[in-house]
GUKEDREN-880619 format. One record per residue: z, x, y of N, C-alpha, C in turn; residue number from 0; residue in one letter. Coordinates in steps of 0.02 Angstrom, whole numbers, plus 50000, padded with zeros to 5 digits. Each point is the difference from the previous one (the first is absolute). Example, Ala and Ser with C-alpha at 12.3 -4.5 7.8 and 13.67 -1.06 7.14 Angstrom:
+-------+-------+-------+-------+-------+-------+-------+-------+-------+-----+-----+
:  n_pz :  n_px :  n_py : ca_pz : ca_px : ca_py :  c_pz :  c_px :  c_py :   n : res :
+-------+-------+-------+-------+-------+-------+-------+-------+-------+-----+-----+
: 50390 : 50660 : 49716 : 50000 : 49955 : 50059 : 50000 : 50045 : 50060 :   0 :   A :
: 49964 : 49982 : 50053 : 50003 : 50042 : 50059 : 50037 : 49961 : 50055 :   1 :   S :
+-------+-------+-------+-------+-------+-------+-------+-------+-------+-----+-----+
This chain:
+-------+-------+-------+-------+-------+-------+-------+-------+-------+-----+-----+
:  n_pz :  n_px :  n_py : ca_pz : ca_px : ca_py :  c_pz :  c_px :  c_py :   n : res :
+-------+-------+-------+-------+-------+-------+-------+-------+-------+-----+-----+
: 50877 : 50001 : 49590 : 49946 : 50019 : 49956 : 49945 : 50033 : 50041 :   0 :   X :
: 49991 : 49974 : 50052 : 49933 : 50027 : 50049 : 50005 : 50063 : 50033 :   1 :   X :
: 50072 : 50029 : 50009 : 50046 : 50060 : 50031 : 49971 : 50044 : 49929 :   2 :   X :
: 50039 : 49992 : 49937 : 49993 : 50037 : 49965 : 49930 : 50003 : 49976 :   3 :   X :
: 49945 : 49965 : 50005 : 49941 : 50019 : 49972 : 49958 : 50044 : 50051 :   4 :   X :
: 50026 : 49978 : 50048 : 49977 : 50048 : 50078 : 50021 : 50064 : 49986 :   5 :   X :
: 50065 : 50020 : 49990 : 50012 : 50065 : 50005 : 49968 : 50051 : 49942 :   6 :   X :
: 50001 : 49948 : 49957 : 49973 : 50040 : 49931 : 49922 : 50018 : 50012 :   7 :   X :
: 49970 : 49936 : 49990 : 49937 : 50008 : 50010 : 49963 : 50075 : 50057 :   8 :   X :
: 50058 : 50001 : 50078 : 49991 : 50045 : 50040 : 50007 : 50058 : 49988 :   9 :   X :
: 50058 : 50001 : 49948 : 50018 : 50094 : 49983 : 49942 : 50004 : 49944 :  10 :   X :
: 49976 : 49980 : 49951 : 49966 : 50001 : 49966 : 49926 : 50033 : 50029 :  11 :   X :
: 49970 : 49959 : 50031 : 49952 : 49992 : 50059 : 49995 : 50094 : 50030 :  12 :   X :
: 50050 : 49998 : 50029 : 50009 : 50032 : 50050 : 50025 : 50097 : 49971 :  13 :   X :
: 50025 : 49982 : 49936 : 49996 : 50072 : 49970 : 49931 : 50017 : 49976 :  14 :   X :
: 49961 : 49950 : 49980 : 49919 : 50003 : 49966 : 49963 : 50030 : 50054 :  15 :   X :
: 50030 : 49986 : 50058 : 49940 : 50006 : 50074 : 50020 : 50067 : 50025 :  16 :   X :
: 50054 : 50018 : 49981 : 50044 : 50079 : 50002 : 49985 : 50050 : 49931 :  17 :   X :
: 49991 : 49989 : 49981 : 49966 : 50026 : 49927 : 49929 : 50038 : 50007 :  18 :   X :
: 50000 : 50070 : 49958 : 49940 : 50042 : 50000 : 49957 : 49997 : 50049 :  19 :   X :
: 50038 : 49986 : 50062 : 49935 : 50008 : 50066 : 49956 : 49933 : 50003 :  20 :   X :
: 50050 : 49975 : 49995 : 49945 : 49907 : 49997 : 49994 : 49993 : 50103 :  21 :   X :
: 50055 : 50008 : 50015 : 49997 : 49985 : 50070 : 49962 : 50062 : 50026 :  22 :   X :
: 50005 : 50050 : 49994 : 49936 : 50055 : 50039 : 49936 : 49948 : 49979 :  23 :   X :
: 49994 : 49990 : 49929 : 49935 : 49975 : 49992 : 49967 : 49937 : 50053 :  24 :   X :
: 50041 : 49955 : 50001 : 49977 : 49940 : 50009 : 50011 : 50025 : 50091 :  25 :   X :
: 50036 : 50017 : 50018 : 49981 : 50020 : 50092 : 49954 : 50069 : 50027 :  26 :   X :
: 50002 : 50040 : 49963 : 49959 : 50054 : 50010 : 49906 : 49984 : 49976 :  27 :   X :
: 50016 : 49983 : 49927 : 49927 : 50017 : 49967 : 49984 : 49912 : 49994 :  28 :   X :
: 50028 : 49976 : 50012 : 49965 : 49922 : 49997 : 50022 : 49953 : 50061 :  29 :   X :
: 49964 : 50019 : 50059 : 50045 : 49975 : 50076 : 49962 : 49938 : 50001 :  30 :   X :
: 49964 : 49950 : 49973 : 49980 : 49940 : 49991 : 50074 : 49973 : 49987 :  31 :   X :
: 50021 : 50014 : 49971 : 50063 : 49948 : 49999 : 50068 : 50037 : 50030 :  32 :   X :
: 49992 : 49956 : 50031 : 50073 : 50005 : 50068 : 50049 : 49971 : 49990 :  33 :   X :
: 50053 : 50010 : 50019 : 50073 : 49982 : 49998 : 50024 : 49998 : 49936 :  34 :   X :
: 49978 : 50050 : 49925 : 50023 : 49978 : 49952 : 50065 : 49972 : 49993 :  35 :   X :
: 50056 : 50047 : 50034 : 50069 : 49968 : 49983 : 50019 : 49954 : 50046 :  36 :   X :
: 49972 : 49953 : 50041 : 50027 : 49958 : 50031 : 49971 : 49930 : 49950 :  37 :   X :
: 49928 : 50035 : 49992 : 49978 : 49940 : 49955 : 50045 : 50001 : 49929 :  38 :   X :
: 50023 : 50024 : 49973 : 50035 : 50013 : 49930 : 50059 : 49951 : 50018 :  39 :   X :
: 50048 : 50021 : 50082 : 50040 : 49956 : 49992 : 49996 : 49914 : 50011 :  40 :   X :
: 49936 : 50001 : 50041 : 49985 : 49939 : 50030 : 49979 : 49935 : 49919 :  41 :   X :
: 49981 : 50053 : 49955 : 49957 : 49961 : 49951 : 50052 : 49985 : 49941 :  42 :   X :
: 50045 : 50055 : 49990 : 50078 : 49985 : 49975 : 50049 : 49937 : 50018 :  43 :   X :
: 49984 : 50004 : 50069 : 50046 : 49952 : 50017 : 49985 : 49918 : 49998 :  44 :   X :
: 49932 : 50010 : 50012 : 49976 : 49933 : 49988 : 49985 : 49979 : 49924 :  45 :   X :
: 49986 : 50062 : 49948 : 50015 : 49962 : 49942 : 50052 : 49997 : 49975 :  46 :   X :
: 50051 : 50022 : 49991 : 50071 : 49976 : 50018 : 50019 : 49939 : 50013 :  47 :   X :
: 49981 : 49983 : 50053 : 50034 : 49932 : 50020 : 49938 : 49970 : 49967 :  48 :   X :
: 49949 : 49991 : 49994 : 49944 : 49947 : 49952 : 50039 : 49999 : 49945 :  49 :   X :
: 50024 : 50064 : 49962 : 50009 : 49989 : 49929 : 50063 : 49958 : 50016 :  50 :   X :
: 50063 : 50008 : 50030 : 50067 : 49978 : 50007 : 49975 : 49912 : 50011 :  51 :   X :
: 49954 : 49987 : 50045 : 50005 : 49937 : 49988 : 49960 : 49935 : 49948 :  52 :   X :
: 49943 : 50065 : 49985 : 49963 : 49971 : 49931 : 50060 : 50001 : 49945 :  53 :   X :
: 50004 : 50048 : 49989 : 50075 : 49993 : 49936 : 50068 : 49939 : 49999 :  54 :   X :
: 50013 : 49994 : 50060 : 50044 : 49952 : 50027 : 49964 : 49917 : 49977 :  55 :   X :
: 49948 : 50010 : 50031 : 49961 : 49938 : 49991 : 49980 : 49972 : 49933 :  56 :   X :
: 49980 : 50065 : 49955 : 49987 : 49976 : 49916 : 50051 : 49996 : 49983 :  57 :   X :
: 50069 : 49997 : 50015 : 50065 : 50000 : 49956 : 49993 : 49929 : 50018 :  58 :   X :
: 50005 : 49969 : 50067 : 50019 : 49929 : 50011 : 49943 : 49944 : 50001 :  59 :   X :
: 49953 : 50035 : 50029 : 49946 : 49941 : 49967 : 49980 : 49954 : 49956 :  60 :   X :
: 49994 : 50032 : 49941 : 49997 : 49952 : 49933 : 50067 : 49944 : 49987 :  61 :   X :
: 50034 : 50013 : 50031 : 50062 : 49950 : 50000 : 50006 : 49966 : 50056 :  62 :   X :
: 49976 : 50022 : 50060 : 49992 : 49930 : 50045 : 49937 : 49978 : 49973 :  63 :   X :
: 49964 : 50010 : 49967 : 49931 : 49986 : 49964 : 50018 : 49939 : 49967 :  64 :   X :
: 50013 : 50009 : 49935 : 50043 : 49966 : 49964 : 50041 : 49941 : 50044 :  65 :   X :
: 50031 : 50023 : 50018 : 50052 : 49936 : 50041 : 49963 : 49957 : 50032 :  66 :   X :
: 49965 : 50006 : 50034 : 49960 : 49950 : 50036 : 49942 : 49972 : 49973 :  67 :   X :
: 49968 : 50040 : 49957 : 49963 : 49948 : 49955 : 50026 : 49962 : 49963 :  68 :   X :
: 50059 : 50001 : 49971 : 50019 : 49957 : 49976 : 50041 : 49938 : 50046 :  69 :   X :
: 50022 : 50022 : 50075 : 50022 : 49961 : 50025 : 49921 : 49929 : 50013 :  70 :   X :
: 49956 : 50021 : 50010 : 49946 : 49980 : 50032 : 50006 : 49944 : 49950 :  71 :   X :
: 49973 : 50055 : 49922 : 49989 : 49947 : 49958 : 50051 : 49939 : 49982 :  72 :   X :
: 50046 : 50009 : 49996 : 50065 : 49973 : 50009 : 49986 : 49936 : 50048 :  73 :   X :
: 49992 : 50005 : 50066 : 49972 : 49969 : 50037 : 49938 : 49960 : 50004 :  74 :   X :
: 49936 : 50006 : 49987 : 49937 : 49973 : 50008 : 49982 : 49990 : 49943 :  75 :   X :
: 50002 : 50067 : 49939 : 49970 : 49986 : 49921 : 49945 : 50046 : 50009 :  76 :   X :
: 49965 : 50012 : 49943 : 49969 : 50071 : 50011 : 49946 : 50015 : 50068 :  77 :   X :
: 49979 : 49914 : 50005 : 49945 : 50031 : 50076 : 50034 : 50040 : 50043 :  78 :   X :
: 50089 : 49990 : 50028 : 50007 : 50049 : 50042 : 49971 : 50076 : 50000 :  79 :   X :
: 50045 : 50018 : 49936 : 49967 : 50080 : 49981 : 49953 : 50004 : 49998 :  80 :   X :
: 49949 : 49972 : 49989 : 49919 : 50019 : 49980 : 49968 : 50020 : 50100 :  81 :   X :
: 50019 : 49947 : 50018 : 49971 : 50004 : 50055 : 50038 : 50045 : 50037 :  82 :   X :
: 50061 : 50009 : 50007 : 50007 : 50051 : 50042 : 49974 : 50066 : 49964 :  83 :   X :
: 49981 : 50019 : 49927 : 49989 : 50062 : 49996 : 49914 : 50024 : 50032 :  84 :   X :
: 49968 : 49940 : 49992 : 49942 : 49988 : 50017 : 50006 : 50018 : 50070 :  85 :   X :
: 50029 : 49980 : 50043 : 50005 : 50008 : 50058 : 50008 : 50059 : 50024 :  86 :   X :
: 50045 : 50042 : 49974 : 49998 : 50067 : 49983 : 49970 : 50061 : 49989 :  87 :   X :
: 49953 : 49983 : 49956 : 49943 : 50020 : 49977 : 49930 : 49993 : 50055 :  88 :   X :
: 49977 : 49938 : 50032 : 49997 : 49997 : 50065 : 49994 : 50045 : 50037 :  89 :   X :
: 50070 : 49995 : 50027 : 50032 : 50032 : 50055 : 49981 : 50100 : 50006 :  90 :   X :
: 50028 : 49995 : 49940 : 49988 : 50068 : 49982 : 49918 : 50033 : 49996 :  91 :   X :
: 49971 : 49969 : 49985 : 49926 : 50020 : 50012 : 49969 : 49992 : 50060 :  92 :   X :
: 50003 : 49972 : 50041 : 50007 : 49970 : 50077 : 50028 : 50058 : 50017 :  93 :   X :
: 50068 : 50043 : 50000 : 50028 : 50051 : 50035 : 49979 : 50067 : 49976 :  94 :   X :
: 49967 : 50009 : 49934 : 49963 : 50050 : 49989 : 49933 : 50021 : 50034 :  95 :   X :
: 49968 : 49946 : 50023 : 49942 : 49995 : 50022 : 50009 : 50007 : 50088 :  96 :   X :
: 50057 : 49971 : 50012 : 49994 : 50007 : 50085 : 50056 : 50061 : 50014 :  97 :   X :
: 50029 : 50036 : 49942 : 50031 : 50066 : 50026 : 49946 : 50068 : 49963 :  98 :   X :
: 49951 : 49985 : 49970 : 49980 : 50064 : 50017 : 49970 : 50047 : 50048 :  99 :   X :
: 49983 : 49969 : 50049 : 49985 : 50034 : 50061 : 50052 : 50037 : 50043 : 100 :   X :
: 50033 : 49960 : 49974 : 50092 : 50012 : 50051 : 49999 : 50055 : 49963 : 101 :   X :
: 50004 : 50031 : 49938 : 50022 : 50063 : 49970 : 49982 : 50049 : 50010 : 102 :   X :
: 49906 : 50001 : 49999 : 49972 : 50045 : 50038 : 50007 : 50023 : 50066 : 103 :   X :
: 50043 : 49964 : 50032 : 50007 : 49999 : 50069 : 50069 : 50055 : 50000 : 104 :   X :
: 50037 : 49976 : 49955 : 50058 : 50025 : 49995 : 49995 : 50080 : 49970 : 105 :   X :
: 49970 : 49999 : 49959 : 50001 : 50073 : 49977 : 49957 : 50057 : 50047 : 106 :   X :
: 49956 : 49960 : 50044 : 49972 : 50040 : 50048 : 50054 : 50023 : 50064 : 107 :   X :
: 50030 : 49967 : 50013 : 50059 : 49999 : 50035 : 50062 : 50036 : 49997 : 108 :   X :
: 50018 : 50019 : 49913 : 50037 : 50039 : 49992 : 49964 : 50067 : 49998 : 109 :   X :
: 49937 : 50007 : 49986 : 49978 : 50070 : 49998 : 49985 : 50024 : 50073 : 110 :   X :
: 49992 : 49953 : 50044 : 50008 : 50015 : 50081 : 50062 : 50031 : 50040 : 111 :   X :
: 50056 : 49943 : 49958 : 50070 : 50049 : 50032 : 50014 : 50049 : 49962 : 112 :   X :
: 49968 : 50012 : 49922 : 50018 : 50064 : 49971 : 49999 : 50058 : 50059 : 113 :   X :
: 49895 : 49976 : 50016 : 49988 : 50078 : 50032 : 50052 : 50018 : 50079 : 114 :   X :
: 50015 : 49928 : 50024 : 50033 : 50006 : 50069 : 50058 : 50046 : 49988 : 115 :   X :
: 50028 : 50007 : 49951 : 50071 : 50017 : 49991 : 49969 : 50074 : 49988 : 116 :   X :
+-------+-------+-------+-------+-------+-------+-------+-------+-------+-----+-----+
């Protein structure tokens, strides 16, 4: 699935950037942005594999979802579930808060090796 959305997505991509003088444009008359086609493939490829494994993940999730809440409950009675979703919920706000700095960090970083390349 991640092969074929890569290739598609790339020819797609990549005839648009070949099209009516898009590439004179963007290297001649707009030299602020550099490496268009390395970035085209670099940004392809990584959503590609995001989407391949987000998609993968919503197919099976809700069913190990399912399964284990009910195993829990099954087990303990509803406090299990409650509290682990709570916990969850938690957790997740806790990692929102101590990764946004990390992101900014990160996107500065990719626009650094953009220009290196």
């Amino acid at each position: 699935m991640y092969v074929y959305w890569r290739r598609i997505l790339t020819m797609d991509l990549h005839k648009a950037y070949f099209r009516k003088k898009v590439y004179y444009t963007l290297n001649v008359l707009h030299a602020e942005l550099d490496n268009p086609d390395q970035r085209i493939s670099q940004d392809v490829e990584r959503f590609c594999k995001g989407m391949s494994k987000m998609a993968s993940n919503l197919i099976i999730s809700p069913f190990t979802l399912a399964y284990y809440t009910y195993q829990c409950f099954y087990s303990t009675g509803w406090l299990g579930p409650i509290s682990i979703f709570i916990y969850f919920f938690i957790g997740s706000v806790i990692n929102k808060i101590l990764m946004e700095p990390i992101v900014s960090t990160l996107v500065q970083q990719e626009k650094l090796e953009g220009d290196f390349r």
